[in-house]
OpenMM code with the backbone's topology and positions (N, CA, C; nanometers):
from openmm import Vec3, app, unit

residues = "UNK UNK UNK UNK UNK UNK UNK UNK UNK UNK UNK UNK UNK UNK UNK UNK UNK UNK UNK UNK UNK UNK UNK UNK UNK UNK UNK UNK UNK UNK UNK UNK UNK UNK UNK UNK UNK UNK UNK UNK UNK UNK UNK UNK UNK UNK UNK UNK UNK UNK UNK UNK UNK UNK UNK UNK UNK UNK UNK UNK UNK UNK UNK UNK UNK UNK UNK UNK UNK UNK UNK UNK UNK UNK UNK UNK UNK UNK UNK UNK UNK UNK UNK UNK UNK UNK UNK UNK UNK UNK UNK UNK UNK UNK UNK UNK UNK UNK UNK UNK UNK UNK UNK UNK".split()
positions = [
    Vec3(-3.7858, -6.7145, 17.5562),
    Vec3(-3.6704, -6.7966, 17.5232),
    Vec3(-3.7161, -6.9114, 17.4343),
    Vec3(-3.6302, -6.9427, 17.3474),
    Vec3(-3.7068, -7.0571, 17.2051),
    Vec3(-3.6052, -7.1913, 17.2357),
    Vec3(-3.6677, -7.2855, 17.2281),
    Vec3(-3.5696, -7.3998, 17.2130),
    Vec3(-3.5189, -7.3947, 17.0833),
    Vec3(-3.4199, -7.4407, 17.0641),
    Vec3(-3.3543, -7.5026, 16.9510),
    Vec3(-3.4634, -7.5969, 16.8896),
    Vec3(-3.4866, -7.6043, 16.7771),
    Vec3(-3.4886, -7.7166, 16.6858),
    Vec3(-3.4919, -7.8752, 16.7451),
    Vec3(-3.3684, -7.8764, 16.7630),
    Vec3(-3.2897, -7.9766, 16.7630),
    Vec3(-3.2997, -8.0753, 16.9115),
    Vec3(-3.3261, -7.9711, 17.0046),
    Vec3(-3.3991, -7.9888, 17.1207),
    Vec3(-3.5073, -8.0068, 17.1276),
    Vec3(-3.5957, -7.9458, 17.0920),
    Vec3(-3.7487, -7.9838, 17.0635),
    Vec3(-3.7546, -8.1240, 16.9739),
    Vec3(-3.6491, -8.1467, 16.9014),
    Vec3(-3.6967, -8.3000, 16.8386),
    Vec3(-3.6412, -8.4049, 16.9062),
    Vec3(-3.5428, -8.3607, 16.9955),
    Vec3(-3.5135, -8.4959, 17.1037),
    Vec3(-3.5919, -8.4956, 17.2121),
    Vec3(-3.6818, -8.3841, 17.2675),
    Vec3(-3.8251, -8.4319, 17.3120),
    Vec3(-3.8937, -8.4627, 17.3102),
    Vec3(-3.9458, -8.4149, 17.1705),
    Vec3(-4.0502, -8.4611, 17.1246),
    Vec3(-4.0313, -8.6520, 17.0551),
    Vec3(-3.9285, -8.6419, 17.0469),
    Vec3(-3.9170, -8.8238, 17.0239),
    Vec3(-3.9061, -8.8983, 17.1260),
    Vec3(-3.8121, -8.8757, 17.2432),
    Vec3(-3.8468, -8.9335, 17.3544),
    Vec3(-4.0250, -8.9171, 17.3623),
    Vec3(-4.0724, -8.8776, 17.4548),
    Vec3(-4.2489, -8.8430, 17.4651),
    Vec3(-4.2888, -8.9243, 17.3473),
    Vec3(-4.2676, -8.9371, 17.2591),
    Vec3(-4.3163, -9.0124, 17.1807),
    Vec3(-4.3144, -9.1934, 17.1799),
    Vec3(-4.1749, -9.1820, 17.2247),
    Vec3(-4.1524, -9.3556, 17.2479),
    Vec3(-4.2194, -9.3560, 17.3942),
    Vec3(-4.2013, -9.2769, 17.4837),
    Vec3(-4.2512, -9.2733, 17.5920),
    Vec3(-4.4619, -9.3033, 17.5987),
    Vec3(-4.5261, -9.2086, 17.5100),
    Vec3(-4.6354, -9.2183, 17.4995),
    Vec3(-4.6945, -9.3648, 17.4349),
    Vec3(-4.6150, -9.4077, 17.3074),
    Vec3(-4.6234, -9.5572, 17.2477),
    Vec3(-4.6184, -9.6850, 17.3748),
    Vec3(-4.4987, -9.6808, 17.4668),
    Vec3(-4.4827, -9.7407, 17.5681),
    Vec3(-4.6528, -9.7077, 17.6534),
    Vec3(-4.6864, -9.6745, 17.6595),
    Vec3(-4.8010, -9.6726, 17.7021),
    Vec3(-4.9254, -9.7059, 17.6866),
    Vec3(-4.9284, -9.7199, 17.5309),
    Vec3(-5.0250, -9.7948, 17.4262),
    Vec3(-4.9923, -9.9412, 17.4210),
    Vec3(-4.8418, -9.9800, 17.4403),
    Vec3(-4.7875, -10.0906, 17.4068),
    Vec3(-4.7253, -10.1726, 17.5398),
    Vec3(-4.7715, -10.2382, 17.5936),
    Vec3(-4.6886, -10.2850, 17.7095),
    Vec3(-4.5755, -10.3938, 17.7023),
    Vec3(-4.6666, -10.4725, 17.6019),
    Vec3(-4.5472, -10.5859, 17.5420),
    Vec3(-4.4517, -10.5063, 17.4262),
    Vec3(-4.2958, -10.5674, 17.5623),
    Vec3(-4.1935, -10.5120, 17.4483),
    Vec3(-4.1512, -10.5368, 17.3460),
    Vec3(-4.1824, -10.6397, 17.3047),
    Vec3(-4.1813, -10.7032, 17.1763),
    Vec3(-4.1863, -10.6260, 17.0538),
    Vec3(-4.3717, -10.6105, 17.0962),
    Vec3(-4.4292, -10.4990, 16.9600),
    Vec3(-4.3793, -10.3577, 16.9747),
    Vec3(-4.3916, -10.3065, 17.1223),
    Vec3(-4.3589, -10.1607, 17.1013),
    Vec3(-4.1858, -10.1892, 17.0606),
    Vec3(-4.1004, -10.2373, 17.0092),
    Vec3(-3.9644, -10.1931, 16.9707),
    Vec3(-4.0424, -10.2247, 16.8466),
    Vec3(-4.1049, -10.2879, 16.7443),
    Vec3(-4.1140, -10.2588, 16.6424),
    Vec3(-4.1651, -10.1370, 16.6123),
    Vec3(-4.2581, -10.0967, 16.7196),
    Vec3(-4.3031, -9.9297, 16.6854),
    Vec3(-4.2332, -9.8714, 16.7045),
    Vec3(-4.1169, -9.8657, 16.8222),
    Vec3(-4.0457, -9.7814, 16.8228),
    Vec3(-3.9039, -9.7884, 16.6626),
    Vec3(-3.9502, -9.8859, 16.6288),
    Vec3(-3.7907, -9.8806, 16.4969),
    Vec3(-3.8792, -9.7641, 16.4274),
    Vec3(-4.0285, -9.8022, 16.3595),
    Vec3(-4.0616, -9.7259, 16.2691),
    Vec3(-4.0779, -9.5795, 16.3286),
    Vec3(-4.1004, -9.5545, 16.4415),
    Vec3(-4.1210, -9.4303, 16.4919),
    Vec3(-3.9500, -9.3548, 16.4613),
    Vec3(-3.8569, -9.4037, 16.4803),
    Vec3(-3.7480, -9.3650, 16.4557),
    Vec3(-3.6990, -9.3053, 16.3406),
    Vec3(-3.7515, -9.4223, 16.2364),
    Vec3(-3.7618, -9.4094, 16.1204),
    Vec3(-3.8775, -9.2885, 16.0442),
    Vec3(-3.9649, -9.2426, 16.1020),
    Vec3(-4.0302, -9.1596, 16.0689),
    Vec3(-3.9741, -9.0274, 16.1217),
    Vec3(-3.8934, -9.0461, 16.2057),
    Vec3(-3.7952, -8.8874, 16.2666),
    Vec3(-3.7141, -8.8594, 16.1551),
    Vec3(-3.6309, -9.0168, 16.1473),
    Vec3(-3.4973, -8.9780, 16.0416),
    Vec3(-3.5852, -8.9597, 15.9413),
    Vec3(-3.6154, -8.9718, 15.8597),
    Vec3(-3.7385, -8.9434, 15.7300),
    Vec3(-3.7066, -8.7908, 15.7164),
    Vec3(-3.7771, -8.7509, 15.8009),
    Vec3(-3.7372, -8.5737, 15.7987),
    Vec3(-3.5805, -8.4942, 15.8143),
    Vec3(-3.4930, -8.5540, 15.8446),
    Vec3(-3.3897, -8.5206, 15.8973),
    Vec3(-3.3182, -8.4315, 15.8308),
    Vec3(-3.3106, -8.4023, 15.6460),
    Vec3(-3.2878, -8.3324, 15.5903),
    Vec3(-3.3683, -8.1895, 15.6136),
    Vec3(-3.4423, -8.1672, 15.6443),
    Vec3(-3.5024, -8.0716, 15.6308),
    Vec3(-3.4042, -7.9524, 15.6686),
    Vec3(-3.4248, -7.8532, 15.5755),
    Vec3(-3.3210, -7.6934, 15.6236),
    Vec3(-3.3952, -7.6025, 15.6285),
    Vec3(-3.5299, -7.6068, 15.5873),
    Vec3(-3.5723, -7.4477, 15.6323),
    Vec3(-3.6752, -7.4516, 15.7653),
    Vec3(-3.6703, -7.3920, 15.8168),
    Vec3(-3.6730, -7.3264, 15.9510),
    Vec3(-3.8019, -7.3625, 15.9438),
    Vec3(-3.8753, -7.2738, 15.9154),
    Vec3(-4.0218, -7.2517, 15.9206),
    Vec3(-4.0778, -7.3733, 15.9050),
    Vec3(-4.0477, -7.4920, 15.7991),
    Vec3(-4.1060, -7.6085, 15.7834),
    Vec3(-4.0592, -7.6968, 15.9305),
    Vec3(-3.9737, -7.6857, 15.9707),
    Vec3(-3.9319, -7.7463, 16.0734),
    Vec3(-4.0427, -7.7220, 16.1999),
    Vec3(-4.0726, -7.5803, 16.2028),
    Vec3(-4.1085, -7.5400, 16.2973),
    Vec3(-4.2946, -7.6050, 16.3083),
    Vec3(-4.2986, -7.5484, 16.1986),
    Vec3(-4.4432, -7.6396, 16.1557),
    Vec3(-4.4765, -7.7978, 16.1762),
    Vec3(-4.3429, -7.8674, 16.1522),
    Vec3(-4.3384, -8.0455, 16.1656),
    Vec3(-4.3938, -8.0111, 16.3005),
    Vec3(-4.2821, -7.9472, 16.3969),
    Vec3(-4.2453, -8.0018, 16.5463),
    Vec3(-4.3751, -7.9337, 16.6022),
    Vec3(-4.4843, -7.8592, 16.5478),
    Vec3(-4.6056, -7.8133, 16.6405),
    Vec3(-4.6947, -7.8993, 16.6016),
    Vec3(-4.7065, -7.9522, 16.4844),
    Vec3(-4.8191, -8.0330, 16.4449),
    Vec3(-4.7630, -8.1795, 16.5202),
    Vec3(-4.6379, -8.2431, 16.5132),
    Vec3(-4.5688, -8.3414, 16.6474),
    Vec3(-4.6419, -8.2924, 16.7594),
    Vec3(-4.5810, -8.2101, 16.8179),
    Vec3(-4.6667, -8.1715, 16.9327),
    Vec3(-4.8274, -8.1798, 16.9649),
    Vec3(-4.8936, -8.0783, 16.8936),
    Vec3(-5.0715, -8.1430, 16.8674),
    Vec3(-5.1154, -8.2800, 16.8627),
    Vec3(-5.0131, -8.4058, 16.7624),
    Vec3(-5.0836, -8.4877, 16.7806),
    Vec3(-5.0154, -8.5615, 16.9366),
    Vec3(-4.9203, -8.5630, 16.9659),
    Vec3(-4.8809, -8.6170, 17.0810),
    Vec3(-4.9877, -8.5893, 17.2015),
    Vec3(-5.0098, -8.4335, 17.2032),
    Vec3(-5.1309, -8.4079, 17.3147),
    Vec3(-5.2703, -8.5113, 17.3012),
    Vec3(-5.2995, -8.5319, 17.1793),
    Vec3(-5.4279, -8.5898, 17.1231),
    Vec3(-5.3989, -8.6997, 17.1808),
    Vec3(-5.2846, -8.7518, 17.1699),
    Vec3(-5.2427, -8.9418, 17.1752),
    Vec3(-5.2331, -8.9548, 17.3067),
    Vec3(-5.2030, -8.8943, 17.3779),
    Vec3(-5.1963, -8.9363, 17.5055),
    Vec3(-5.2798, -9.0330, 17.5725),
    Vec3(-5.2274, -9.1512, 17.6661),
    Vec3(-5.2809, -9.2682, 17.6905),
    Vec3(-5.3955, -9.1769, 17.8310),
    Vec3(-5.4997, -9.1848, 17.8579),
    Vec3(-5.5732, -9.1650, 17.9542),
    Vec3(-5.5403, -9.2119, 18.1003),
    Vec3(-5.4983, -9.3158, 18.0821),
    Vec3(-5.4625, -9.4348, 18.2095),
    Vec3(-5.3167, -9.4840, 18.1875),
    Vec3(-5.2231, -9.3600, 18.1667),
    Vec3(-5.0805, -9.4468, 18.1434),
    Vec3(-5.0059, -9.5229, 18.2255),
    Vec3(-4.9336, -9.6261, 18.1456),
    Vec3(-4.8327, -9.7429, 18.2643),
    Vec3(-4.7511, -9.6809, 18.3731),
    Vec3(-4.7696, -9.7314, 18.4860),
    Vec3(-4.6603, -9.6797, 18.5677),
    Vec3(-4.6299, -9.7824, 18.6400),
    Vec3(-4.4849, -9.8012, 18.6624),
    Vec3(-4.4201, -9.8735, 18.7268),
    Vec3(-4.4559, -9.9031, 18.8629),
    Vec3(-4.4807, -10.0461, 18.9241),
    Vec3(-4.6057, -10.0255, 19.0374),
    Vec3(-4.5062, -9.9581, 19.1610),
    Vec3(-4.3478, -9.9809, 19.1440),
    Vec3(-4.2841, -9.9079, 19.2796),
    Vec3(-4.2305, -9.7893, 19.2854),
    Vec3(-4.2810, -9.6944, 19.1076),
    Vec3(-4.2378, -9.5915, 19.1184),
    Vec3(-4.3422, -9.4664, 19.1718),
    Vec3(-4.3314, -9.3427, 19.1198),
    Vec3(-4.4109, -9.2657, 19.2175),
    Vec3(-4.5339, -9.2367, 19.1560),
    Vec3(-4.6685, -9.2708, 19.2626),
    Vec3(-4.7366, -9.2777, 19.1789),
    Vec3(-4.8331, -9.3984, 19.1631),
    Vec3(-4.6838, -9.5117, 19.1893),
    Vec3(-4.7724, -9.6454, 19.1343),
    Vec3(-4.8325, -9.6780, 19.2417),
    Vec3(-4.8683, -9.8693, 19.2522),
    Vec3(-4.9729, -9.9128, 19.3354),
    Vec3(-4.8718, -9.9443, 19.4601),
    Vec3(-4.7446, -9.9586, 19.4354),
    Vec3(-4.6597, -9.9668, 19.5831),
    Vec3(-4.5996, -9.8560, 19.6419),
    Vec3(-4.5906, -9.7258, 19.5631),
    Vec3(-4.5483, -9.6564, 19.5966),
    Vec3(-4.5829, -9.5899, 19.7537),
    Vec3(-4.4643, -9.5148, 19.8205),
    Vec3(-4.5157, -9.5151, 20.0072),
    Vec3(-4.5885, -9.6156, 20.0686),
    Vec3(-4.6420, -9.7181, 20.0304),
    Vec3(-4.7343, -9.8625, 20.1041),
    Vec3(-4.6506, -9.8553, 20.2129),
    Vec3(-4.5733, -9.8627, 20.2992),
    Vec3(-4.5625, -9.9164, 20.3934),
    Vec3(-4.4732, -9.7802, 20.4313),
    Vec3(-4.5251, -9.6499, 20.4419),
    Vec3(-4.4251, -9.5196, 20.5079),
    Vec3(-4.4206, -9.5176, 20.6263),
    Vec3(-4.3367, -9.5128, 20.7000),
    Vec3(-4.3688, -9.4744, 20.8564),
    Vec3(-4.4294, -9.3000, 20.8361),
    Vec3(-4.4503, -9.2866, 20.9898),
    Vec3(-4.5098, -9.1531, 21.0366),
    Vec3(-4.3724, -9.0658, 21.0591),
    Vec3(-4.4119, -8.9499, 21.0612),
    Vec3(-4.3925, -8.8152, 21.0570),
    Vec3(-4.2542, -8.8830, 21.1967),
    Vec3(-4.2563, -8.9094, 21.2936),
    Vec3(-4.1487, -8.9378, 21.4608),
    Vec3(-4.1589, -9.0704, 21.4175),
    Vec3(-4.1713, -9.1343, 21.2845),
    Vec3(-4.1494, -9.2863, 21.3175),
    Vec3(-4.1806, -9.3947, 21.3636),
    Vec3(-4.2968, -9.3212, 21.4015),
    Vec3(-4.3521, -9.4373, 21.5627),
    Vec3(-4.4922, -9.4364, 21.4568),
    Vec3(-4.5956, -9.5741, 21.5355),
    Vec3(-4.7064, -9.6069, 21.5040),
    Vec3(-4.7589, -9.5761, 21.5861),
    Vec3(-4.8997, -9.4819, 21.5062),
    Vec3(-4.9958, -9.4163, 21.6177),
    Vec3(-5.0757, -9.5236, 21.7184),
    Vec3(-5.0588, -9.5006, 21.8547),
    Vec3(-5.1463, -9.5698, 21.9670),
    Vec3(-5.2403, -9.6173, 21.8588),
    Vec3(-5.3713, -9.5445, 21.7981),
    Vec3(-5.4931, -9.6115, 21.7317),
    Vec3(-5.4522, -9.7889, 21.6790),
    Vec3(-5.3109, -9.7456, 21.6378),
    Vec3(-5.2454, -9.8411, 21.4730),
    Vec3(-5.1957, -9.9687, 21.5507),
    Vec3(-5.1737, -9.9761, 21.6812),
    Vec3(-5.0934, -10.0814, 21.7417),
    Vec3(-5.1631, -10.1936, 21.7805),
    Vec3(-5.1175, -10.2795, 21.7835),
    Vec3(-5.1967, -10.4303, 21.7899),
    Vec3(-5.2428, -10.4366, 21.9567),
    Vec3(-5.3700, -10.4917, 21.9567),
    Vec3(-5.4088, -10.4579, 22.1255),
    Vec3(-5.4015, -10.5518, 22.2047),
    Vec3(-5.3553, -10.5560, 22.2967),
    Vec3(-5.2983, -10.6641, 22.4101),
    Vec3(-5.4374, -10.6828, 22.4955),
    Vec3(-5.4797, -10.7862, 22.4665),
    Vec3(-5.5877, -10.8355, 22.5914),
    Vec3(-5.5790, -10.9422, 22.6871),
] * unit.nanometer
topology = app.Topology()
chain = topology.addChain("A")
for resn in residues:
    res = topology.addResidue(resn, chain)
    for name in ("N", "CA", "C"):
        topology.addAtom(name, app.Element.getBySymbol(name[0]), res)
C-alpha cells in the first residue's frame, strides 16, 4: 500500500519541525527555523511530476533519519520523561509491608 504524496509531505514536515524542536529548545529561534523550514516545503510545492516528488520525499526522509537528535526533548510529565509514573501505586493499591514507615 503507497501513501499519497501529499501525505508523506505532511509527515514528513511535521517530523521535521518535530526533530528541529529538538535541536532547538528555545522557542524563539526554533519558530524562526521553523518559518524557513516551511518555506523550504512551499519552495517545492509546484512540483507535478511524480517521480521527482518521489525522489524529494526519500532523500527528506534519509536526511531526517541522519538528523535525528540522539537525546531528544521530552516533556518531563509526559511518557517517558523524568516524572513520568514517579509516584504509581501498586498493582491492589496498597504499599508493600517492605515500603511502610516502621513504628518503633
Amino acid at each position: 500500500m503507497s501513501l499519497t504524496a501529499a501525505f508523506r509531505t505532511k509527515v514528513l514536515y511535521r517530523r521535521t519541525l518535530k526533530i528541529s524542536l529538538d535541536w532547538t529548545v528555545d522557542h524563539l529561534k526554533w519558530r524562526t527555523m521553523a518559518v524557513e523550514i516551511r518555506e523550504l516545503f512551499d519552495s517545492h510545492k509546484s512540483l507535478q511530476d511524480p517521480r521527482e516528488i518521489a525522489k524529494l520525499l526519500d532523500e527528506t526522509e534519509a536526511f531526517l533519519d541522519k538528523a535525528e537528535h540522539s537525546d531528544p526533548y521530552t516533556i518531563p510529565t509526559g511518557v517517558n520523561g523524568s516524572k513520568w509514573e514517579r509516584n504509581k501505586l501498586f498493582d491492589d493499591g496498597k504499599i508493600p509491608p517492605v515500603m511502610e514507615p516502621h513504628s518503633h
